[in-house]
C-alpha positions in Angstrom: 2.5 18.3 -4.4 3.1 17.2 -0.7 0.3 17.9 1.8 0.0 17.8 5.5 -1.4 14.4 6.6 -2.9 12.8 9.5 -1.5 9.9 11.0 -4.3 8.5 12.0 -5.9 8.6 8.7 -3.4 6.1 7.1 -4.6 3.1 6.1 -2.3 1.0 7.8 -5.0 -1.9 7.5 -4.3 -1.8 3.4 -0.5 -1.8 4.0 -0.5 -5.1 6.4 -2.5 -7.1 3.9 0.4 -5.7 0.8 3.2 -6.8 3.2 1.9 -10.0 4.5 1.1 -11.5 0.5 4.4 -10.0 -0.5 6.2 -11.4 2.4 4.6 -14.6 1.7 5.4 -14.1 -2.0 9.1 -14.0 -1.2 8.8 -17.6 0.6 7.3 -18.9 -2.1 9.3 -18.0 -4.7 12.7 -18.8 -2.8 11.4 -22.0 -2.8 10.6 -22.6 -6.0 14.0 -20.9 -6.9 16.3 -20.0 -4.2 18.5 -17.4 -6.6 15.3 -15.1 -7.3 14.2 -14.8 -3.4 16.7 -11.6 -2.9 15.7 -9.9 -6.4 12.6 -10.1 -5.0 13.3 -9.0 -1.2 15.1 -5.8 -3.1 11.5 -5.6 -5.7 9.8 -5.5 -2.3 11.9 -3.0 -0.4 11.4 -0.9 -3.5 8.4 -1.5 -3.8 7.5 -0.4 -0.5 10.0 2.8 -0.4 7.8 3.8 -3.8 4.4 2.8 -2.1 4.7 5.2 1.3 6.1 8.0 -0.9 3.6 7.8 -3.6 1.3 7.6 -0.2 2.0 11.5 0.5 1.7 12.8 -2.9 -1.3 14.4 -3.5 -3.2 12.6 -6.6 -5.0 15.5 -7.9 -1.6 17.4 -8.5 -0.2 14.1 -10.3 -3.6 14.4 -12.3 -2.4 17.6 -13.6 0.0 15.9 -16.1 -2.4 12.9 -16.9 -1.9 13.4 -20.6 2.1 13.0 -20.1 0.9 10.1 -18.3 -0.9 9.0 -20.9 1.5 9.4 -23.7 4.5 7.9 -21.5 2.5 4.9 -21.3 1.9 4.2 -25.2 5.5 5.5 -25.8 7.0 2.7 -23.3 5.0 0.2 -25.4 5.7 1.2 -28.6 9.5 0.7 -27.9 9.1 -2.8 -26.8 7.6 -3.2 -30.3 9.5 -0.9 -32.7 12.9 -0.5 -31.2 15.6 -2.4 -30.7 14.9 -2.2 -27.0 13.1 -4.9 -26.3 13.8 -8.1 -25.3 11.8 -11.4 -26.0 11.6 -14.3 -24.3 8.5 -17.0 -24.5 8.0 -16.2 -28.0 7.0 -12.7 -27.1 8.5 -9.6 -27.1 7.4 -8.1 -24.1 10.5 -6.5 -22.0 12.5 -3.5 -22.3 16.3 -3.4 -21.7 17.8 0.2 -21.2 21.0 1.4 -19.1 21.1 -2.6 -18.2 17.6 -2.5 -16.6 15.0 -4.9 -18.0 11.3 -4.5 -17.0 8.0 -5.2 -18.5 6.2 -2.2 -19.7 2.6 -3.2 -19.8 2.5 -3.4 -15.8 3.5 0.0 -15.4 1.4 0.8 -18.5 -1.7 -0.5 -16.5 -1.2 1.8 -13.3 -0.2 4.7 -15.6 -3.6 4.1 -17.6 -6.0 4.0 -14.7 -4.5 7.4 -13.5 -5.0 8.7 -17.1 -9.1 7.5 -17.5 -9.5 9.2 -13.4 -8.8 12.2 -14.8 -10.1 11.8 -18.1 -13.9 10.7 -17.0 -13.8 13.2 -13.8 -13.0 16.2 -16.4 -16.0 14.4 -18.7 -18.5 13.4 -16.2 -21.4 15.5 -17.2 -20.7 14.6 -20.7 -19.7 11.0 -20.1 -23.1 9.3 -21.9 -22.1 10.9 -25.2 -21.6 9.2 -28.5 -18.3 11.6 -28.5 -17.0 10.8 -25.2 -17.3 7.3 -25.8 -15.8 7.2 -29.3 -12.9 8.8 -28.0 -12.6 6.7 -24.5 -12.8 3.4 -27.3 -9.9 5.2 -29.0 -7.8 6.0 -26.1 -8.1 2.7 -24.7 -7.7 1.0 -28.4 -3.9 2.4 -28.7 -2.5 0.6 -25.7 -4.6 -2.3 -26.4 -3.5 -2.6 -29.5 0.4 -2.0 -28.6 0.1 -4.4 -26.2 -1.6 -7.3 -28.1 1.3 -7.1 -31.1 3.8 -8.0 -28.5 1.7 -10.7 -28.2 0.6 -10.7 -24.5 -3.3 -11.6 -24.8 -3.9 -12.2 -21.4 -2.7 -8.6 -20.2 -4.7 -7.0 -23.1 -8.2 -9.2 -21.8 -7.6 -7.9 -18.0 -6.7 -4.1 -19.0 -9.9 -3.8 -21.4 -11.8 -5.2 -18.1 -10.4 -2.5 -16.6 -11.2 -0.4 -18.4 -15.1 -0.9 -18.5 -15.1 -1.3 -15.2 -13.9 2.4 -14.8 -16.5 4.0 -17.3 -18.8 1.7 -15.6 -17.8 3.5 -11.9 -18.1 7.0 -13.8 -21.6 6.6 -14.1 -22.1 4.9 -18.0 -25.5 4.7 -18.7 -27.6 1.5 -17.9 -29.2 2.4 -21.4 -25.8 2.4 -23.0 -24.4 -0.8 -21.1 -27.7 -2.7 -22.3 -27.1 -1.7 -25.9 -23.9 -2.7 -25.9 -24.6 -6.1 -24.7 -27.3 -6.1 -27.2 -24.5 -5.6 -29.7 -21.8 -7.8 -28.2 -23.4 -11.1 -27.0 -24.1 -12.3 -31.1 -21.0 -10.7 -32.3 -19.2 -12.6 -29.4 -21.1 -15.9 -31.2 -19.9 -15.0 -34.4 -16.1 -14.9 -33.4 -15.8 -17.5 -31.5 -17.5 -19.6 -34.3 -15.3 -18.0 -36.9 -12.2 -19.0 -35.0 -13.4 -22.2 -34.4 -13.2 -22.9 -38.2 -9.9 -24.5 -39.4 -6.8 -22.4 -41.2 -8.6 -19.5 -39.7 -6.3 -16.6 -39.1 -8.1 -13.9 -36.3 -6.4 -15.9 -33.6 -2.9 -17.3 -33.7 -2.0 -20.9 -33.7 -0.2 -21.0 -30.7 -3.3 -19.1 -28.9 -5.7 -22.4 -30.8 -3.3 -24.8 -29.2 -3.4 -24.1 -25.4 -7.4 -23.4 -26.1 -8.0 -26.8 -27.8 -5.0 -28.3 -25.1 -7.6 -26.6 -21.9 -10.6 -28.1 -23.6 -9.3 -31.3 -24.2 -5.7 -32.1 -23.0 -6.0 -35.9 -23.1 -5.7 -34.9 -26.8 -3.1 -32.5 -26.5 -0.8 -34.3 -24.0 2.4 -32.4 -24.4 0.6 -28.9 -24.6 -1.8 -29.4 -21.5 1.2 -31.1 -19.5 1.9 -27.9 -17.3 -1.3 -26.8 -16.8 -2.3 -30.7 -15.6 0.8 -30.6 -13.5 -0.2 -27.6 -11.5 -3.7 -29.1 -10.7 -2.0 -32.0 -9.6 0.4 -30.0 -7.5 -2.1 -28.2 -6.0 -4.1 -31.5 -4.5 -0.7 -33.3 -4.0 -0.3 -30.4 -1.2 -3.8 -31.6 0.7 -4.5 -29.7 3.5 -1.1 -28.7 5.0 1.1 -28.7 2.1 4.2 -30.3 2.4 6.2 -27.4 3.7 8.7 -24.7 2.3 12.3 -25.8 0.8 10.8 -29.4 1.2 13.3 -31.8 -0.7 10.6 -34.0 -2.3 12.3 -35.0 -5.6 8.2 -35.5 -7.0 7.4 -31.7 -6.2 6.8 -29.4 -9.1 10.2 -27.2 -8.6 12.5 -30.2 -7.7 11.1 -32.4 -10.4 11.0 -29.5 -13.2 7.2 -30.4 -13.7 6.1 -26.9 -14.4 8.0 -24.0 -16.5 8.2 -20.6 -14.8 6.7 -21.9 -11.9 8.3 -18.9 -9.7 6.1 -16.6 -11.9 2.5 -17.7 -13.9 2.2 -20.7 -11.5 3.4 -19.4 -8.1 0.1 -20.8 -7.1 1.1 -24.4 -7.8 4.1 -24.3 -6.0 2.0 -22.6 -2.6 -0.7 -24.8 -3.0 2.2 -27.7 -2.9 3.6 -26.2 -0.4 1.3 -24.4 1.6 -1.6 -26.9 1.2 -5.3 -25.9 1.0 -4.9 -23.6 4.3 -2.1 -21.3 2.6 -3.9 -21.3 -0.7 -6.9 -20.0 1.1 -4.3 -17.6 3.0 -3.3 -16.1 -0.4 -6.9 -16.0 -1.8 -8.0 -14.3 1.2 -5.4 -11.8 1.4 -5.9 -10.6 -2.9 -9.5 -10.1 -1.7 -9.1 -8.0 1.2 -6.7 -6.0 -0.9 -8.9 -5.8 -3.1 -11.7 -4.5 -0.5 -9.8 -2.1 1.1 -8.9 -0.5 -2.2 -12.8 0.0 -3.2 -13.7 1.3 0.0 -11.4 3.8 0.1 -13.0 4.6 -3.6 -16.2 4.9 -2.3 -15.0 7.3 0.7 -12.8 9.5 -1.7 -13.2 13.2 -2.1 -13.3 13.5 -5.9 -14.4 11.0 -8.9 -10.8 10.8 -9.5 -9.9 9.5 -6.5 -12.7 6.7 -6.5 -11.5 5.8 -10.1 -8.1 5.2 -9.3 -8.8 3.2 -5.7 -11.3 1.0 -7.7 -9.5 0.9 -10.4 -6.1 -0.5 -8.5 -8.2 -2.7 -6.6 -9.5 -4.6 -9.6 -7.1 -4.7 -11.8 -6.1 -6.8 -8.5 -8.9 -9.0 -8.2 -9.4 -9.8 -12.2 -5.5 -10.8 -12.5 -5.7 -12.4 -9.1 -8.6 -14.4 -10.7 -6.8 -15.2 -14.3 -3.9 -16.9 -12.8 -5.1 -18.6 -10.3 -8.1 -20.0 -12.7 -5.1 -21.0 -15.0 -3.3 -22.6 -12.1 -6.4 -24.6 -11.5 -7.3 -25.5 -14.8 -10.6 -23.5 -14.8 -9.0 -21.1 -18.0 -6.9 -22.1 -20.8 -2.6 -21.3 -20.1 -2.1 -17.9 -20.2 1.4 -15.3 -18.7 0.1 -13.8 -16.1 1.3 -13.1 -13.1 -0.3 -13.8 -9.5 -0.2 -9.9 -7.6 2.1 -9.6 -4.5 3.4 -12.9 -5.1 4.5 -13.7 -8.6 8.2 -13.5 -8.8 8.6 -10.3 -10.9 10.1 -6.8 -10.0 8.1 -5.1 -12.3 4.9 -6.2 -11.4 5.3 -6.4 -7.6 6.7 -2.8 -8.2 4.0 -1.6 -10.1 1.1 -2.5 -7.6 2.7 -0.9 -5.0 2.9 2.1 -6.7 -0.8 1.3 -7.2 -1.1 0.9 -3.8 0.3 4.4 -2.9 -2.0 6.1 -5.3 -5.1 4.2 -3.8 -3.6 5.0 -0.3 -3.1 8.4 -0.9 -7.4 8.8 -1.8 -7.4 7.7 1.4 -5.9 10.3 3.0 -8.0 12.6 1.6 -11.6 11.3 2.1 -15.0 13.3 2.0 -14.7 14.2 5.3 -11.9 16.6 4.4 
C-alpha cells in the first residue's frame, strides 16, 4: 500500500497552484460571509492532510478494490434518495446527514467514479471497441447518473457524463465508434430539444424550463433571471481592481443581499466584485494550470490507470470550473454548481483534494520507473 518515494519527484508545482486557489477561496468566501471563512480554513486543512496522504498511497493497490469503490459510490447515492438520511435544501435533496455530519455525496461520488472506470478500461483495453464493453460502460455509468439526476442535481449529472466520455475517449474509443455516435446523437439531440420546447411537455421539469427560458430571455423573466443579471453586473461593477476584500459598500452583492448562495454557485461574482478583472483572471488562470498539471502527469504515468485518473481529475476540474463560471457570466442558464478550490463547500473542496492526491500520486510513479 505505501511505497518508497522520491522527494524530488513530487509535484510540488501541482500542490502550489491547489493551495494558492484554496487560500484565495477562503478570502473570498469570508467576505461574502465572515461565519463560513473557518469551516472552510478546517475543509482546507483537511483537505490537504487527505491530499499528501492519499499522495503516498500507491493507486494500483487502491485499484484492487475498484468494485467496492464502485458500489460505495451508488450506495452513498441511493441513501440521499431512499433513506431518511438525506437532507434537502433548494428544492433538492442532495445531502446526507449521519453521526451529525452533513456532506454532499455526488462530489465524492465523482472522484470514487473516475477511480472505478481507471480500472475498469485498463483491465478492458484490448476489448474496449466492443459492442459488450460499451454496453456495459453505458450501464455502469447510467446507475450513478441516474441516482444522481432524481435528487435532482442536473448540472452534476451533465459534468460527470462529460466525464465520463472523456475517459473512454483517453482509453483509446474508436474514431469509427465516436463518429457513429455523433451520427446518432446530433438529430436525436434536435429531436429533444424540440420536444421540450413544446408546451405542458413533461421530459424536463418546470423549474429546469424556467431558468432556461429566464437565460434566454430574462427581460421576460425578471424575478427568475434577477441573480443571474446581478452577478454579471457584479462582475463589471469590480472593473479592473475590484473594490477590495471585506469592502463595506452597502451596493455590493453580499452587503446588499443581491445574489443567493453567493459564498457557493456565485463565488465568482463576489471575486470578480472584489478582486476585479485581474483576480478573476488570477482564479481562471490558476483552474487551468491545475488543470494542466493534472493531464501531464497522465500523459507521463506508468499504467493506463494512472493516465485515467490524472486526466480524469483534471477535467472534471476544468468542465465544472467552466459551468460555473459561464453561469456566473451569464453565458449558461443558472445552475448549482460549485467553482473548484474556491466554492464555499467542505465536501467539494475535500473531494478534489483527495483528487489531487490520487493524480499526485501517478506522479510519483511515472514511466521512468
Amino acid at each position: 500500500m505505501l511505497k518508497q518515494y522520491r522527494l524530488s519527484d513530487y509535484n510540488f508545482r501541482l500542490v502550489l497552484w491547489v493551495t494558492a486557489l484554496s487560500v484565495l477561496g477562503i478570502l473570498v468566501v469570508g467576505s461574502a460571509e465572515q461565519s463560513y471563512m473557518s469551516r472552510q480554513l478546517f475543509g482546507f486543512v483537511l483537505g490537504m492532510v487527505l491530499m499528501i496522504v492519499i499522495s503516498l498511497m500507491d493507486y494500483t493497490w487502491i485499484l484492487n478494490f475498484s468494485w467496492f469503490i464502485y458500489l460505495g459510490a451508488n450506495v452513498l447515492l441511493l441513501l440521499v434518495i431512499f433513506s431518511g438520511f438525506g437532507s434537502s435544501g433548494g428544492g433538492a435533496t442532495r445531502w446526507l446527514t449521519i453521526a451529525g455530519f452533513r456532506f454532499q455525496p455526488s462530489d465524492i461520488a465523482k472522484i470514487m467514479l473516475i477511480l472505478f472506470f481507471a480500472r475498469f478500461f485498463e483491465d478492458h483495453e484490448e476489448t474496449l471497441n466492443t459492442f459488450r464493453i460499451i454496453l456495459i460502460s453505458m450501464i455502469l455509468i447510467g446507475i450513478p447518473l441516474f441516482l444522481i439526476i432524481e435528487e435532482p442535481d442536473l448540472s452534476t449529472t451533465i459534468v460527470l457524463a462529460l466525464v465520463f466520455c472523456a475517459l473512454i475517449f483517453m482509453a483509446g474509443l474508436s474514431y469509427k465508434i465516436i463518429a457513429g455516435i455523433l451520427i446518432v446523437c446530433i438529430p436525436v439531440g434536435v429531436i429533444f430539444i424540440s420536444l421540450i420546447m413544446q408546451p405542458d411537455q413533461t421530459i424536463v421539469q418546470e423549474y429546469q424550463m424556467t431558468r432556461i427560458y429566464a437565460w434566454l430571455y430574462p427581460d421576460e423573466y425578471p424575478s427568475d433571471s434577477m441573480q443571474q443579471q446581478n452577478s454579471i453586473k457584479a462582475i463589471a461593477s469590480g472593473q479592473l481592481y475590484g473594490k477590495g476584500l471585506d469592502n463595506d459598500d452597502v451596493e455590493s452583492v453580499k452587503n446588499g443581499d443581491f445574489i443567493s448562495q453567493d459564498q457557493t454557485d456565485f463565488i465568482f461574482a463576489v471575486a470578480g466584485e472584489e478582486l476585479g478583472f485581474i483576480g478573476c483572471c488570477i482564479i481562471v488562470l490558476l483552474e487551468f494550470l491545475i488543470t494542466f498539471e493534472c493531464l501531464m502527469i497522465g500523459r507521463r504515468a506508468k499504467s493506463l490507470s494512472g493516465t485515467l485518473i490524472a486526466g480524469g481529475v483534471g477535467i472534471l476540474v476544468s468542465f465544472q470550473s467552466f459551468v460555473n463560471i459561464a453561469v456566473a457570466t451569464g453565458l449558461l442558464p443558472n445552475t448549482g454548481l460549485t467553482l473548484p478550490f474556491v466554492s464555499y463547500g467542505l465536501t467539494s473542496l475535500v473531494s478534489f483534494c483527495i483528487g489531487i492526491g490520487f493524480v499526485l500520486n501517478v506522479g510519483l510513479q511515472s514511466r521512468k520507473y
